[in-house]
C-alpha positions, 0 to 999 in steps of 0.5 A: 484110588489108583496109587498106591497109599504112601508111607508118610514120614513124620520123624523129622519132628522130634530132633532135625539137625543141630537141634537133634545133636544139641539135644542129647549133648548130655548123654553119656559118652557111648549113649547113641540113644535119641532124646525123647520129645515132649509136644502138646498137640493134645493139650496135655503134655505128652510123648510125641511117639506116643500121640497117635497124630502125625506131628513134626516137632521142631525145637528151638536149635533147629528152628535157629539152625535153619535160620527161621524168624518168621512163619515163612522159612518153615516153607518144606521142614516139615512133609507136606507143608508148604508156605509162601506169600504174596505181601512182605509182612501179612497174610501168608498162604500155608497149606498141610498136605494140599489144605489151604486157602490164598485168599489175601483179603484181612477176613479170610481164614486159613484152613491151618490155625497158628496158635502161640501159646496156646492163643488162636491168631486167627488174623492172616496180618498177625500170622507173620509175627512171633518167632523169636525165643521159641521153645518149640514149633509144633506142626499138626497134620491133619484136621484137628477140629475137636482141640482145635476148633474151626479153620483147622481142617487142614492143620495147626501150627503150634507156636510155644516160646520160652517160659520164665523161671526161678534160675537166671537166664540171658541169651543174645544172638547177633548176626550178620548177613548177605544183604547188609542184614543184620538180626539182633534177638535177646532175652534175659529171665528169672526170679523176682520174688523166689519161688513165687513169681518169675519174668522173662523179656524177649526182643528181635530186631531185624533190617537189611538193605533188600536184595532186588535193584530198582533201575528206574530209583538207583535202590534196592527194594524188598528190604526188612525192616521190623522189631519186636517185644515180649514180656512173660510173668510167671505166677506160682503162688502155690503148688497147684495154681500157676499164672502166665501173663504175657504181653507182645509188640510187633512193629514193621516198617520194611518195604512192601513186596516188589514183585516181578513182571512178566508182559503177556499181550503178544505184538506179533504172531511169532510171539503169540501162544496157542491160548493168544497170550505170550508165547513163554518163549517171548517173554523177555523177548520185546514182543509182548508187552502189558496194556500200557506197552511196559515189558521187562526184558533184561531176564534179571530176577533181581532187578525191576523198573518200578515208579512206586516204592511203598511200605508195609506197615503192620503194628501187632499188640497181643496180651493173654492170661493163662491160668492153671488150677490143679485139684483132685486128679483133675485141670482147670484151663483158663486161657484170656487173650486180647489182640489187635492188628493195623496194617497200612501197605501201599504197594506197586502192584502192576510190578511196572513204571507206569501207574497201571495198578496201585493198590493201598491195602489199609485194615484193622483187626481187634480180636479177644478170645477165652477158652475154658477146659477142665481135664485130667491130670493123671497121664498114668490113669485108664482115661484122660479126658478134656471138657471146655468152651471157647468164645470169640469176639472180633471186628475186622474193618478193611477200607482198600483203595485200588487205583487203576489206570491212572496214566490213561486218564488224559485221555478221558479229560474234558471240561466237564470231566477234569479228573479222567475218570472213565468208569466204563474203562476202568480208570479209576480208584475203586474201594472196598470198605466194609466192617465185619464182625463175628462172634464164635462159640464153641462146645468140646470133649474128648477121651482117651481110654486104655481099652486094654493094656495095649489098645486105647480108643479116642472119641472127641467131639466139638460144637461150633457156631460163628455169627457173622456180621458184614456191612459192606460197600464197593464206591469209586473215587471215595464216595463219589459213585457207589457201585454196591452196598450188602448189610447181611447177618448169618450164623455158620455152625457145625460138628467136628469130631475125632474117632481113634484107635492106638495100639502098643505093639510093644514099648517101642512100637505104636500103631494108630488108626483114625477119623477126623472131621474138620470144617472151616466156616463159612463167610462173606468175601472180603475183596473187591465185588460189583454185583450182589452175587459176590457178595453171598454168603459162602459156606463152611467146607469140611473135611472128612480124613482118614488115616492109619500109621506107624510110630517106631523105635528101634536099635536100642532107639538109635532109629526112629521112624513114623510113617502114615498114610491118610485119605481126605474127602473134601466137600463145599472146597472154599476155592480163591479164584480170578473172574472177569467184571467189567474188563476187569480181572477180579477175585472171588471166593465161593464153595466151588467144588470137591477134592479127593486128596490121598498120600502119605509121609514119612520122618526118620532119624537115626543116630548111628554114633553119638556124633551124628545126627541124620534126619529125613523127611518125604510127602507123597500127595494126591491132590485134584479137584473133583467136578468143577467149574469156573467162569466158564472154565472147566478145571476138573481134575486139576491139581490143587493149588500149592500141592507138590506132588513130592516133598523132601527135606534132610538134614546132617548134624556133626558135633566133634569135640575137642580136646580142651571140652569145646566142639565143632559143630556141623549142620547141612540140610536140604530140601526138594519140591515138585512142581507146584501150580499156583492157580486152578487152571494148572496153567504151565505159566501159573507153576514153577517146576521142581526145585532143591534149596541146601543150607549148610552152617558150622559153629564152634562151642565153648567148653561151658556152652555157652558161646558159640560163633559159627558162619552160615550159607542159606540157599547155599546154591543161589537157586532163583525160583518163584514163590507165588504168582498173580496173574492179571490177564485184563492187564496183560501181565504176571506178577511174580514173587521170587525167593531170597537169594543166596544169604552168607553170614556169621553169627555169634550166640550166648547163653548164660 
């Protein structure tokens, strides 16, 4: 290692703005003392300093603060997760601390799981979806392949929402923003038999007009537009059993992504960069040009030509059963869950006027799942230790059309060719269909004993096996050529396991040391392949981490500071790259090399008087590919993918009361990223340089709390900046996704 270990910040967990002020309201007056948070990364209920895991906590103010509604908006709240993505409402690309992966395709796995209550969405088209009356989102650093299981190496995102009870409850929030945006959530709860059984209803809706212009239309594009429903049953018969039964809806009908474009094939020398695509100079200067001659010119980020406005259709159905036996100092967990998703996305994906690259992405998932787990119940006790299963069964079915090149098919017509289909050009409509299916298993333990009153030591271990089966066929034009059929069964196993060390310098002071190996299993590709060879097998990737830190409080806990430092060893790195088939850029997903991957990270929040609230968060991170290679390409010792090198978010809470009892409430925050590469060529074009986005918000409470109505600026400086790039050389172009523009609104919220 040549740098120096960071200090790793994971304070910003526990309170972060509003949400931090809104917690300790009902402290007394001259209190400046920081609220405890509860998280349940352990599958236990616990203090968030006293888990020795790098864990950023946000609560539900918070989360409503920064006005996040979907996976995307937790992009840097936490050190050193980042988010992003390529389509409108599916498969977004989140990666912990350079872990991640942005295969797109509808069976592929993330190497951070998203759970919401306590129920894997192993699905990247379900993954969008949820939040909405949240009680708190949980973000875990770090493999976590002993609790968690496979597809976690790189982390988990722990999703809780509100829980019924025996006390009536409604909350309704309304607002309205830049955009014509409009977003209505609302929830009501409480007793149906006293004391026995309890329900709570939830629902979102959310639609704007889009915010980028379509010249060759008059419309704006890139508009939301979804709603979606939860209904929770709370059953407690007895003292020692209760019953969650939930059921979900999502639905969305906005507007599929409609990316920028950026023409790479130069016309004249003056145009030409050294590696013989666009100079970056030219880019918008007339000079280069995609292959069918279309290049935007007019440097307007909010403005596009597109001949196709499609949808991105995505309906979601989820409905889970968890169940909790309390006996003889011990738990036993059942946790049943069903869910299915269908998604229909039709999209311009050339980013241009012509009928260069259309692309219908159709898939289906239907996935149930049950975890079983007895463990203790005695938080108090020398050992607390969890046993359990899991079981999974799930059946992803994907029929993609890709139709290329459809304005250059006159010039393949001839009598006996009506349609201008030209294969050996490309000029047709390739598909992809395939069914795959898996069944998961798995076996887990952990332990935590106090070795002494100050040390405790944790062991964990976990046994997984995925049986895959994909049947799979690449054709054009419907069937009427078949390119490449593959039928091929394989199981992918593997342990993962955690060793630790905890000591309580004092009540105040924590210190921990670990190792944990995480792994993601193997698969079979799920995009477009043309010869055997993309079609094999990859193979799981694991992770093995280390990581020592420091979790503090001091000043009366009117400070709190986690810092951690950690080392990754990442071997077989499943690794998303772009290939040549045929004149053809294609992607493709292999085990193509490893990564030595080291930093730190460190939260602080501090309440200096009880008005305040400050929060600060940083990410130091070494990230680089070891040895490797690609179509001929040698991408050694390139960064990966998403991993800025530094992260930074901070945030300022101010609740000022007011004479008759109401207060005044204000929020700002901020947050910093390096330059980020999206692609393994660290190409300077494929990144985006270093970038601050503020937010600010302020809102004026009733005396009872029950009222607050506020105004709000989110991206408060208008930063354009690039989320995501896809690059198609063959074609002569990027496509670029941007971030949303400045949003100004205004809200009102109650709660009774």
């Amino acid at each position: 290692m040549k740098s120096a270990w960071l200090m790793g910040v994971s304070v910003w967990a526990i309170s972060g703005g509003l949400a931090a002020a809104q917690s300790t309201v009902a402290l007394p007056k001259d209190n400046t003392a920081i609220a405890e948070i509860v998280v349940t990364a352990q599958k236990r209920a616990e203090n968030l300093q006293d888990v020795p895991v790098s864990v950023t906590a946000l609560t539900a103010d918070t989360l409503s603060a920064r006005g996040v509604n979907n996976v995307l908006a937790l992009n840097n709240i936490a050190p050193g997760m980042r988010i992003s993505a390529n389509d409108a409402a599916a498969n977004p690309k989140i990666y912990i601390r350079g872990v991640g992966l942005s295969d797109f395709n509808p069976n592929a796995s993330s190497g951070v799981g998203v759970y919401v209550d306590g129920v894997y969405i192993g699905s990247p088209l379900a993954q969008m979806a949820g939040f909405y009356d949240l009680a708190q989102v949980e973000v875990l650093r770090g493999p976590q392949g002993t609790l968690y299981g496979r597809n976690t190496n790189g982390g988990a995102i722990n999703v809780t929402t509100k829980r019924p009870s025996q006390s009536f409850s409604a909350d309704a929030s309304v607002e309205y923003a830049s955009f014509n945006a409009k977003t209505v959530e609302a929830a009501v709860g409480g007793p149906i038999v006293a004391d026995k059984l309890a329900f709570r209803a939830a629902g979102q809706w959310v639609k704007d007009d889009g915010y980028t212009y379509n010249r060759v239309t008059g419309h704006d594009v890139n508009a939301a537009d979804h709603w979606a429903g939860r209904l929770s049953l709370l059953y407690t018969p007895a003292d020692n059993f209760e019953m969650l039964t939930q059921v979900s809806r999502y639905v969305n009908r906005g507007d599929a992504i409609a990316p920028q474009h950026r023409a790479l094939f130069p016309s004249t020398a003056a145009a030409t960069g050294p590696n013989g695509l666009c100079a970056p100079s030219a880019y918008a200067s007339g000079a280069c040009a995609d292959l069918l001659g279309y290049a935007d010119t007019d440097n307007n980020s909010r403005a596009l030509d597109a001949n196709l406005e499609g949808k991105d259709k995505v309906d979601l159905f989820g409905a889970s059963n968890q169940a909790t036996w309390t006996f003889n100092g011990m738990q036993l967990v059942s946790v049943t869950a069903w869910q299915w998703a269908h998604r229909n996305d039709l999209e311009n994906t050339d980013g241009s006027p012509a009928q260069m690259l259309e692309i219908n992405y159709r898939s289906r998932q239907r996935q149930f799942t049950q975890e079983l787990r007895l463990q203790s119940d005695n938080p108090s006790g020398l050992l607390n230790w969890v046993l359990g299963g899991y079981f999974m069964d799930e059946t992803v079915q994907d029929n993609t059309r890709q139709d290329t090149l459809r304005d250059l098919r006159p010039l393949f017509v001839t009598p006996d060719n009506p349609t201008g289909l030209s294969l050996e050009n490309s000029v047709a409509v390739f598909g992809w269909p395939y069914t795959q299916k898996t069944k998961g298993y798995a076996i887990f333990g952990q332990a935590d004993y106090e070795l002494t009153d100050k040390l405790t030591g944790t062991v964990g271990l976990r046994w997984s096996a995925d049986d895959k089966h994909m049947n799979y066929r690449s054709q054009v034009e419907d069937g009427l050529f078949v390119l490449l059929t593959s039928d091929q069964k394989k199981t992918f196993s593997a342990f993962s396991g955690r060793l630790g060390l905890r000591y309580a310098v004092s009540d105040d002071t924590n210190l921990y040391a670990t190792y944990n190996r995480g792994y993601k299993s193997g698969g079979f590709f799920g995009g477009l392949a043309t010869t055997p060879e993309e079609v094999e097998p990859y193979d799981n990737e694991t992770l093995d981490a280390y990581e020592v830190g420091l979790k503090s409080e001091f000043l009366d806990r009117r400070v709190r500071l986690n810092v951690s430092g950690f080392y990754y060893d990442y071997k077989n790195q499943q690794v998303f790259a772009q290939a040549l088939r045929n004149g053809l850029t294609v992607l493709v997903l292999d085990n193509a090399a490893n990564s030595k991957v080291y930093g730190g990270e460190a939260e602080i929040t501090a309440r200096p008087i009880q008005p305040l609230t400050l929060t600060a968060g940083i990410s130091l991170l070494h990230a680089k590919f070891g040895e490797y290679f690609s179509e001929g390409q040698d991408y050694s010792g390139n960064r990966l993918p998403q991993s800025p090198k530094v992260t930074f978010n901070t945030s300022a809470a101010w609740v000022a009361p007011l004479a008759n009892g109401a207060s005044i409430v204000a929020n700002i925050d901020a947050n910093y990223s390096s330059k980020v590469y999206f692609d393994n060529s660290n190409a300077e074009r494929l990144s985006q340089d270093a970038v601050w986005i503020a937010g600010a918000q302020v809102s004026w409470r009733s005396p009872d709390q029950k009222i607050e109505a506020g105004a709000f600026a989110r991206n408060l400086f208008d930063k354009s900046y690039v989320v995501s790039i896809s690059n198609i050389d063959s074609l002569g172009e990027d496509l670029l996704s941007m971030n949303r523009p400045r949003s100004l609104g205004v809200f009102l919220r109650y709660h009774y």
